[in-house]
C-alpha positions in Angstrom: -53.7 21.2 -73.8 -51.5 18.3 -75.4 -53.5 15.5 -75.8 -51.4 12.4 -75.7 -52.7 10.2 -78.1 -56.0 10.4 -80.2 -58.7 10.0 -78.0 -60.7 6.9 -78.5 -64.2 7.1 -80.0 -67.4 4.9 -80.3 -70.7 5.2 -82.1 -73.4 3.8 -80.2 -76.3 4.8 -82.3 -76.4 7.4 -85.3 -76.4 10.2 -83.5 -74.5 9.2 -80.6 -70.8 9.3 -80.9 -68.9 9.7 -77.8 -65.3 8.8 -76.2 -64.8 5.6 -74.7 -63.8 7.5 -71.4 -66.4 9.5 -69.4 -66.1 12.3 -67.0 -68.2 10.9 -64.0 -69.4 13.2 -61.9 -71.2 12.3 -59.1 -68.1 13.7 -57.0 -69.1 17.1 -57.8 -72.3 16.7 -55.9 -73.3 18.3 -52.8 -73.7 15.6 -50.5 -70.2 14.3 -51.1 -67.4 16.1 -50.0 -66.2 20.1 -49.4 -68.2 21.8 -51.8 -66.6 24.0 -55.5 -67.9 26.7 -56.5 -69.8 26.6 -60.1 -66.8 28.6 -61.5 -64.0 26.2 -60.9 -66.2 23.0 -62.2 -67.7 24.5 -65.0 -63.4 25.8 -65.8 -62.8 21.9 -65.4 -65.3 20.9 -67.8 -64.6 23.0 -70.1 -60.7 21.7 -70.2 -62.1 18.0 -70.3 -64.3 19.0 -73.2 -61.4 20.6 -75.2 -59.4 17.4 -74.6 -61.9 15.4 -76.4 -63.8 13.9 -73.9 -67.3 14.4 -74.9 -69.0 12.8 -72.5 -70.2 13.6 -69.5 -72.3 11.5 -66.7 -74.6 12.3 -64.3 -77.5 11.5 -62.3 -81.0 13.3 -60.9 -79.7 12.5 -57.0 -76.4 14.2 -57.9 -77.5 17.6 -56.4 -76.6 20.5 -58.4 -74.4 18.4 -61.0 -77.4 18.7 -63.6 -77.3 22.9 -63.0 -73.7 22.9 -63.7 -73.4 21.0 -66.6 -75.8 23.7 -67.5 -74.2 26.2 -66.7 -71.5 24.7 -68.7 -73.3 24.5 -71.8 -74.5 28.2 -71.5 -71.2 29.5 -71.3 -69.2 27.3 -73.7 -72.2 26.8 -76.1 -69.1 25.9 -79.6 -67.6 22.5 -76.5 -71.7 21.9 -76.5 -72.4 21.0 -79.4 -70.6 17.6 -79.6 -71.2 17.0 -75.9 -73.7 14.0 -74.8 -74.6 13.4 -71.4 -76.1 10.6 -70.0 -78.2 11.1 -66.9 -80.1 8.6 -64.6 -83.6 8.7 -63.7 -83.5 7.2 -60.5 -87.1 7.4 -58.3 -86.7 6.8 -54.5 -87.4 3.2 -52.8 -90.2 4.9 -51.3 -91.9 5.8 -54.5 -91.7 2.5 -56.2 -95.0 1.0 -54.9 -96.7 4.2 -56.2 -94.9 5.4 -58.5 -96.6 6.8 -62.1 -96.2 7.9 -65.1 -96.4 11.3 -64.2 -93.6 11.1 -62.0 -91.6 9.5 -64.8 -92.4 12.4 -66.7 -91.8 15.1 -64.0 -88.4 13.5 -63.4 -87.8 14.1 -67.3 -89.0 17.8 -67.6 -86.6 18.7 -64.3 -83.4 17.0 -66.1 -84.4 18.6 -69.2 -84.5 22.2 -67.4 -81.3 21.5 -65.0 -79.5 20.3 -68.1 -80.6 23.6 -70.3 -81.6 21.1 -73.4 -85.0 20.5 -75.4 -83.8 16.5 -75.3 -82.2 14.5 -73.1 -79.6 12.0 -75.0 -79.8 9.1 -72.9 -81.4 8.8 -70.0 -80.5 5.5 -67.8 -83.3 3.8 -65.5 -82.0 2.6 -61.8 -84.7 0.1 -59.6 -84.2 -0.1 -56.3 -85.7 -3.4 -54.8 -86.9 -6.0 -57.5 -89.6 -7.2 -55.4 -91.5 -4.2 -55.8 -93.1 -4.4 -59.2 -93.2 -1.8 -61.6 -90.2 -1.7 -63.2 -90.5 -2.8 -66.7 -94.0 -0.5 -66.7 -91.8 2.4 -65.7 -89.6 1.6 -68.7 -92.5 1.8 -71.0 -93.4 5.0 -69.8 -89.9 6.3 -70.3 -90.0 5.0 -73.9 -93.8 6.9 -74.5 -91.5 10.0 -73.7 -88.5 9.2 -76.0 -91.0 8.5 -78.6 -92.4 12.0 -77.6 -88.9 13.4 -78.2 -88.0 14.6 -74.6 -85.5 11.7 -74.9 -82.6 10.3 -77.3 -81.9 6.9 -75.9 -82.7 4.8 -73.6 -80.5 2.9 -71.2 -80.6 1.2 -67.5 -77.9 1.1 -64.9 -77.3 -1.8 -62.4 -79.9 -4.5 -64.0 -79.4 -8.1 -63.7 -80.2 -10.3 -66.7 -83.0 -11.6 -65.6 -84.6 -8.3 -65.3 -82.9 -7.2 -68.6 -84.6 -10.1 -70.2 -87.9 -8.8 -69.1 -87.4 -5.2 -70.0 -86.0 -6.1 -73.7 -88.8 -9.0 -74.2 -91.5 -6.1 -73.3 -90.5 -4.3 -76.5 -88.3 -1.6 -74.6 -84.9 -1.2 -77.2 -82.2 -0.4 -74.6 -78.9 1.2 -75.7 -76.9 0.5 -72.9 -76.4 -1.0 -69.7 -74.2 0.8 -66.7 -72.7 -1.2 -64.4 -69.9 -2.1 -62.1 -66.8 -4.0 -63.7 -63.2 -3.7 -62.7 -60.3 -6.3 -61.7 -62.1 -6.4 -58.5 -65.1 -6.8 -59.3 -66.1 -9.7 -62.6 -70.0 -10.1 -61.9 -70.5 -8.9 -65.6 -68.9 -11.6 -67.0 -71.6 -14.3 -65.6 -73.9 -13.7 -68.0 -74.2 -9.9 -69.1 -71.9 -9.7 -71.4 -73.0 -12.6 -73.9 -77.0 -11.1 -73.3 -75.7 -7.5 -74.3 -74.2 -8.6 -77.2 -76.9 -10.8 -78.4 -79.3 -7.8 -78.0 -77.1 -5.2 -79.0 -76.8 -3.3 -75.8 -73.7 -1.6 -74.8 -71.6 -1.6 -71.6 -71.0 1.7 -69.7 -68.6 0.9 -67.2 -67.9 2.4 -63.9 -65.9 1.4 -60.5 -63.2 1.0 -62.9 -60.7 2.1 -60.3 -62.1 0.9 -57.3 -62.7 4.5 -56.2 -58.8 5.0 -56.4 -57.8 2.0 -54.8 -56.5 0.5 -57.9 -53.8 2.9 -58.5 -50.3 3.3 -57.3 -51.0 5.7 -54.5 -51.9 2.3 -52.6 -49.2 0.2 -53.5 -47.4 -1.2 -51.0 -49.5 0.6 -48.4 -51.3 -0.3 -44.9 -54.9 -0.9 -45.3 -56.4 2.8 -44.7 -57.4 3.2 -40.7 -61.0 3.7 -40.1 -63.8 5.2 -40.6 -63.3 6.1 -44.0 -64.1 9.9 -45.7 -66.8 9.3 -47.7 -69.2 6.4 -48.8 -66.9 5.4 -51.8 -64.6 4.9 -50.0 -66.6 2.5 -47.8 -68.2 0.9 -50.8 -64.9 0.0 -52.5 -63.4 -1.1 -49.3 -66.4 -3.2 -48.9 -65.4 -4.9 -52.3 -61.8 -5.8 -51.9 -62.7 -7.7 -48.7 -64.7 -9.5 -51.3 -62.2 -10.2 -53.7 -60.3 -11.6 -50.6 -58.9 -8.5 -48.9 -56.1 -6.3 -49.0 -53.1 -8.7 -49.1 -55.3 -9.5 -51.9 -55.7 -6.1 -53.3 -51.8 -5.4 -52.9 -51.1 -8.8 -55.0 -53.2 -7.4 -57.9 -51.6 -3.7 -57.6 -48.1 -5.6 -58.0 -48.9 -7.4 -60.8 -50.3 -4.3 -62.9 -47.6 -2.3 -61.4 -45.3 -4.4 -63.3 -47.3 -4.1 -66.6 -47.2 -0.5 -66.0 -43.0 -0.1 -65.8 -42.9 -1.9 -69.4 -45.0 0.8 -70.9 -43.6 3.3 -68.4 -47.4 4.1 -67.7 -48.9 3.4 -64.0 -51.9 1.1 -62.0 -54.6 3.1 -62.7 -54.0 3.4 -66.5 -53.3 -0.5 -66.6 -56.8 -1.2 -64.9 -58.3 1.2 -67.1 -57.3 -0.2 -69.9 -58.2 -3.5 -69.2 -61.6 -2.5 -68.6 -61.8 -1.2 -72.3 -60.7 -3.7 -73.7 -63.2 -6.3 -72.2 -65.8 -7.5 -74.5 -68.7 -5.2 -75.3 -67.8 -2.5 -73.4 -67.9 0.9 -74.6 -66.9 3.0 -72.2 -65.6 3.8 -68.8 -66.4 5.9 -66.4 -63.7 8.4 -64.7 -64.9 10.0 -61.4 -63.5 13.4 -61.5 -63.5 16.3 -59.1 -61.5 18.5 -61.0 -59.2 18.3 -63.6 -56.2 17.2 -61.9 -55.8 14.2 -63.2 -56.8 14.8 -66.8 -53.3 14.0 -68.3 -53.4 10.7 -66.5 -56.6 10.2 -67.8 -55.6 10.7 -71.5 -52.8 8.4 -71.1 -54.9 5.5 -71.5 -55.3 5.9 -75.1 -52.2 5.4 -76.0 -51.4 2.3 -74.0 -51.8 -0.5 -75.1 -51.7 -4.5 -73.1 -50.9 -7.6 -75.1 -52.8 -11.0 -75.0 -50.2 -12.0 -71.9 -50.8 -9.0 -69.7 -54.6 -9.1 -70.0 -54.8 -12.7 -69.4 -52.3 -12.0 -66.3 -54.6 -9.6 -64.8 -57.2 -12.2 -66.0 -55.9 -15.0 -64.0 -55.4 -13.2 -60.8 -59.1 -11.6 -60.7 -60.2 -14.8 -61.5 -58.6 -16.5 -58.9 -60.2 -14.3 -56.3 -63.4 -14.9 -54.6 -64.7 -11.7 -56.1 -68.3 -10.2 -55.6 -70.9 -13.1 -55.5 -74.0 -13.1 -58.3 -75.1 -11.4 -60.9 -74.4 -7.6 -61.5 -75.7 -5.3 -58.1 -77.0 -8.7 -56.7 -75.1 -7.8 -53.2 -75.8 -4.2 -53.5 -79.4 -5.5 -53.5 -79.4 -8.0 -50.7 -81.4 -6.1 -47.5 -79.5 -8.4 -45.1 -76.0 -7.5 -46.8 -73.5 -5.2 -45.2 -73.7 -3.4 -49.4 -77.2 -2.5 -48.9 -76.2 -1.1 -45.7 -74.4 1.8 -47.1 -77.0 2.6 -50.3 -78.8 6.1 -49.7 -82.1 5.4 -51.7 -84.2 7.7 -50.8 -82.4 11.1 -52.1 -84.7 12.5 -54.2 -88.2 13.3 -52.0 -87.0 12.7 -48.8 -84.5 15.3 -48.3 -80.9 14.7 -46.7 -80.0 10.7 -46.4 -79.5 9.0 -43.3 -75.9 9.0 -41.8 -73.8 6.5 -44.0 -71.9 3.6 -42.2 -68.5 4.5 -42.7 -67.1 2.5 -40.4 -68.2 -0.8 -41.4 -67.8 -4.2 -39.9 -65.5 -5.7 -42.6 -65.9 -9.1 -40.6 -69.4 -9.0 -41.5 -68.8 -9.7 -45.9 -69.8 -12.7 -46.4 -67.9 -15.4 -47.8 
């Protein structure tokens, strides 16, 4: 296919060169939505990898997205070869208090056979509850088996400082950091992104659209009846009542709507592109069940937003009340309608619980 405009390229270690957008895709797992069959994902892969986007995210919870991306690699071995995927290692809030290194390990070896490789490149650490210890031990372990060589890189998704501090201080040499950072959502800023550049650890960004509500489809539009289709759905929901709900939400989509018609381009490319343009960031994660969206994708490469429009999206995010605390801080609060909708127990303990998709919007704090 045509590909807009070069695509955009970082180098986050010597042997780890990947575009600054990702193809997320937890969308593609079982749990989450009408299933595709391994033919029609693997076809969409392949056209993202031909576009030049090299990267591809997953997760051990995703079921059956590991497999796949196997899959892809066996049958398009020549797109493989400059592919890098990032995987999480994510063990289940009932395993913390016991966890070991041998389930550390065991986690490894089964991403390692899903994924068809001899090395994974970076593999990124998730902790549920922070009042469980463990976690920095855990990391250790993880870092026994990069030195080992089952693993390229090591990185963490949804850590606070404070716990970053901990890991890095214990000798652990993070490449990057996963997180949640959009218009919406500016918990990075309060801290994280002055540690990760002191330390040298890079942002991988996802949320960036809201889940699709940052995008034009919405503009102008009633806020969506409930319940809502999935648990993204909830979960972004969830966070524009934060940032002060959706007359809120529909003053932020006007304002990058109007950015967009000066570089005839559209919401969702605008927000993007603010994302990657944020300090220390160095990439952004795209949530994509198939590749319809791919050209709209790619069009974010060749946009580009002056010092006015980025401090006009600037000034209206950061006029909202926004999430509270540091990065996942809501997301990790028990009491908190966030936790509420979490499913952290998807490894061991089968099928989650039903998700709350018709949540009490009343109940987000303010």
């Amino acid at each position: 296919m045509d590909v807009p405009h070069p695509i955009e390229t970082i180098t986050l270690a010597p042997d780890y060169t990947v575009s600054r957008v990702s193809k997320g895709n937890w969308q593609l797992a079982a749990r989450h939505g009408a299933p595709r069959s391994v033919d029609e994902a693997v076809d969409d892969m392949r056209r993202f990898a031909e576009a030049g986007i090299n990267a591809f995210d997953c997760a051990d919870h995703y079921v059956g997205v590991e497999e796949t991306i196997g899959e892809f690699r066996r049958r398009h071995p020549a797109l493989a070869r400059s592919l890098r995927v990032s995987t999480k290692l994510c063990p289940d809030l009932e395993l913390l208090p016991r966890l070991t290194r041998r389930d550390i390990e065991a986690t490894v070896d089964i991403s390692l056979r899903r994924l068809g490789v001899e090395r994974l490149d970076l593999v990124q650490f998730h902790w549920w509850d922070y009042e469980v210890p463990g976690c920095v031990q855990a990391l250790l372990w993880l870092q026994e088996l990069q030195r080992a060589g089952k693993v390229a890189h090591i990185g963490t998704t949804n850590f606070d400082v404070v716990r970053l501090r901990e890991i890095v201080g214990a000798g652990v040499r993070l490449l990057s950091n996963q997180l949640q950072y959009s218009p919406l959502d500016l918990r990075p800023e309060r801290g994280m992104v002055e540690f990760c550049r002191e330390h040298g650890i890079h942002l991988l960004c996802y949320g960036t659209l809201a889940g699709g509500f940052l995008s034009t489809r919405w503009l102008g539009q009633p806020d969506p009846p409930q319940p809502y289709a999935n648990r993204s759905l909830v979960k972004y929901r969830l966070v524009i009542e934060e940032f002060g709900g959706w007359d809120a939400l529909q003053a932020l989509l006007r304002a990058a709507d109007g950015i967009a018609r000066r570089h005839g381009s559209d919401i969702s490319t605008v927000c993007l592109r603010w994302v990657l343009d944020k300090p220390q960031v160095a990439q952004a994660l795209v949530g994509a069940r198939d590749a319809s969206h791919l050209a709209q994708t790619l069009a974010v490469f060749r946009l580009r937003l002056d010092a006015a429009e980025r401090a006009e999206l600037d000034a209206l995010a950061g006029a909202a009340p926004g999430m509270r605390g540091d990065c996942y801080a809501a997301e990790r609060d028990k009491e908190g309608i966030h936790a509420r909708i979490m499913q952290m127990n998807q490894n061991t303990l089968g099928a989650p619980r039903q998700v709350e998709l018709a949540p009490d919007l009343a109940a987000v704090k303010r």
